[in-house]
C-alpha positions, 0 to 999 in steps of 0.5 A, spaced: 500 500 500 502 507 498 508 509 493 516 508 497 518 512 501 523 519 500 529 516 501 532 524 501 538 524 506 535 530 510 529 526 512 532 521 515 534 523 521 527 524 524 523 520 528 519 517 522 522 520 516 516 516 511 511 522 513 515 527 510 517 528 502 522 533 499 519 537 493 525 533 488 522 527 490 514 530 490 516 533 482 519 527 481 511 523 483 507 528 481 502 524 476 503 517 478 498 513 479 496 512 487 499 519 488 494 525 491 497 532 492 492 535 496 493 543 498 491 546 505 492 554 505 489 559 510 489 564 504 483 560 499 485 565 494 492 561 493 490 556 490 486 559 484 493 563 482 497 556 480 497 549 485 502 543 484 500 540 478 494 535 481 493 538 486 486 536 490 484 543 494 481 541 501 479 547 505 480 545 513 474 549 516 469 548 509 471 542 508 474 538 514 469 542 519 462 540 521 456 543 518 454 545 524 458 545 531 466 547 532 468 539 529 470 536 525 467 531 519 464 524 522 465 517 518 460 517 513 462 526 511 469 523 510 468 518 507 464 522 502 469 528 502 475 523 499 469 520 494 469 526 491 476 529 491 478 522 488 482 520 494 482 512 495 484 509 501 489 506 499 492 512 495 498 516 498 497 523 500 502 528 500 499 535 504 502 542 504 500 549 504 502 555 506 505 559 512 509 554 513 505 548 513 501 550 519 495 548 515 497 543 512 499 540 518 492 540 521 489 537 515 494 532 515 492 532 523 485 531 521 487 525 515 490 522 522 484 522 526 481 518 519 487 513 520 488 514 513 494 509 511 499 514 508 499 521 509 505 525 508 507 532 508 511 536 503 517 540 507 517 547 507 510 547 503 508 552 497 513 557 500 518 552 499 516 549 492 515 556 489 522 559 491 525 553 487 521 556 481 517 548 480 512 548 476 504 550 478 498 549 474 490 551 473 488 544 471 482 542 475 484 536 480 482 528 479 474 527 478 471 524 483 471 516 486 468 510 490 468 506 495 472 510 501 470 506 507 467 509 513 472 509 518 470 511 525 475 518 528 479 515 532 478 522 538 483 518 543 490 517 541 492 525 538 486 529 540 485 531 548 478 535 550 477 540 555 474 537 559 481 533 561 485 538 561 481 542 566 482 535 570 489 535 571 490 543 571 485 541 579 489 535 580 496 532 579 499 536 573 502 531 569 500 534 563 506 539 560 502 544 556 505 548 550 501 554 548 504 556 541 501 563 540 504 570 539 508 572 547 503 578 548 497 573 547 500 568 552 502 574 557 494 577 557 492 570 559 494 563 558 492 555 561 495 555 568 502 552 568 503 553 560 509 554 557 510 559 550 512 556 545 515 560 539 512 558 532 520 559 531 522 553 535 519 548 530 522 551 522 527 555 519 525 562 516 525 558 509 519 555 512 522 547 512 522 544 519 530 545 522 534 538 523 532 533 528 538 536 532 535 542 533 529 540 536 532 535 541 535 542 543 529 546 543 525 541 547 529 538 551 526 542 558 520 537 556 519 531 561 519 525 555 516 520 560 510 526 562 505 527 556 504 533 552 498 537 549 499 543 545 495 548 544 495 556 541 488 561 538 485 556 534 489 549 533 493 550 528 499 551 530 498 546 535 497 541 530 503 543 527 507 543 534 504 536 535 507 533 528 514 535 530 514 532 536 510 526 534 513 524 528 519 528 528 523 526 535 517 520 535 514 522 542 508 518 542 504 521 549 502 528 544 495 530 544 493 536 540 488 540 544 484 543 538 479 548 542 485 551 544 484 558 547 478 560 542 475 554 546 479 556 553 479 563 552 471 564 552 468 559 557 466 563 564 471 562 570 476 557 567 482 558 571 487 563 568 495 566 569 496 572 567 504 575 566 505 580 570 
């Protein structure tokens, strides 16, 4: 199942180097049968002004969220949302979008929720194919297929709640919170015991994730036998901060809080530090 892995020399100092891809590899695939690229950009005007050529958009809150509450798809939506962007279950898919990935990293966040078998992310993203000058396109993506089976989401293994962490905060503390937001927003008010993270930490300012190295050195305040959650505004940033420490140092007891603070922030009489 799946397309063989990059074998680029850069990748394989990560954790689990199969979850990410070069741009040279990716141009290389590009059009081969069980491939799917699929962009996921905050700013929706990206793709209609050239995508990689095949590319699928998927939008994370049109298409991925839930018509009605603050969620995501169910089984039955998902499996209707890969049938009409013809993605099979058995397909490789590779993400990536802009700013760094940030929303290509929750979209893959989210294809993980699915257990989907093969889902890869671009390093470096749009930002980092177009800087090599690669080639875009305006073609309309695959048609649509049949057949993806309804996979229950799995909210467990990646994804923490509210109400978990609200029970540690009053309890042990055994959880090591991550807040990715911008230093003034943590200042104003964060989860209690939470510790700011810079968006910096993760990636280089050409958008690519910084050698394993320098992330071990980065986190290695963390206690590898204590779980993490992450958290920032919206989940995004959380989510890319859960892949890099997750599939890239290969720490396993990592949780994304997708709620975050939008979720936290706005619940009457939550427990919040401000810096003084």
């Amino acid at each position: 199942m799946g397309i063989e892995y990059d074998p680029s020399p850069s990748l394989q100092q990560y954790a689990h180097p199969e979850r990410l891809v070069t741009s040279s590899w990716l141009g290389a695939k590009l059009g081969g049968a069980g491939l799917k690229v699929v962009e996921s950009d905050s700013d929706s005007i990206l793709y209609n002004i050239g995508h990689l050529p095949t590319a699928i958009r998927i939008d994370l809150h049109g298409d991925l969220g839930a018509p009605v509450c603050r969620d995501f798809l169910d089984g039955e939506a998902f499996a209707r949302l890969m049938d009409d962007k013809g993605i099979t279950r058995g397909d490789t898919v590779v993400i990536y979008g802009d700013e760094s990935n940030l929303w290509a990293s929750y979209a893959f966040w989210v294809f993980d929720l699915f257990g989907h078998p093969d889902v890869r992310l671009l390093d470096g993203g749009r930002e980092a194919w177009m800087q090599e000058e690669r080639e875009t396109s305006y073609d309309a993506p695959p048609g649509p297929t049949r057949g993806y089976p309804v996979i229950e989401r799995d909210d467990l293994t990646h994804r923490i709640f509210v109400d978990e962490i609200l029970a540690d905060r009053r309890g042990n503390e055994d959880l090591q919170l991550l807040d990715l937001r911008d230093a003034p927003e943590y200042a104003a008010g964060h989860i209690p015991g939470a510790t700011n993270i810079s968006p910096s930490a993760s990636i280089r300012p050409n958008g690519r994730f910084h050698s394993r190295d320098d992330l071990e050195a980065a986190f290695a305040d963390l206690d590898p036998d204590a779980p993490v959650a992450t958290y920032c505004g919206t989940g995004e940033r959380a989510a890319h901060l859960w892949f890099v420490l997750h599939h890239l140092l290969g720490r396993d007891t990592v949780r994304c809080y997708d709620g975050s603070w939008a979720e936290w922030g706005n619940m009457v009489r939550m427990p919040v530090t401000a810096e003084q």
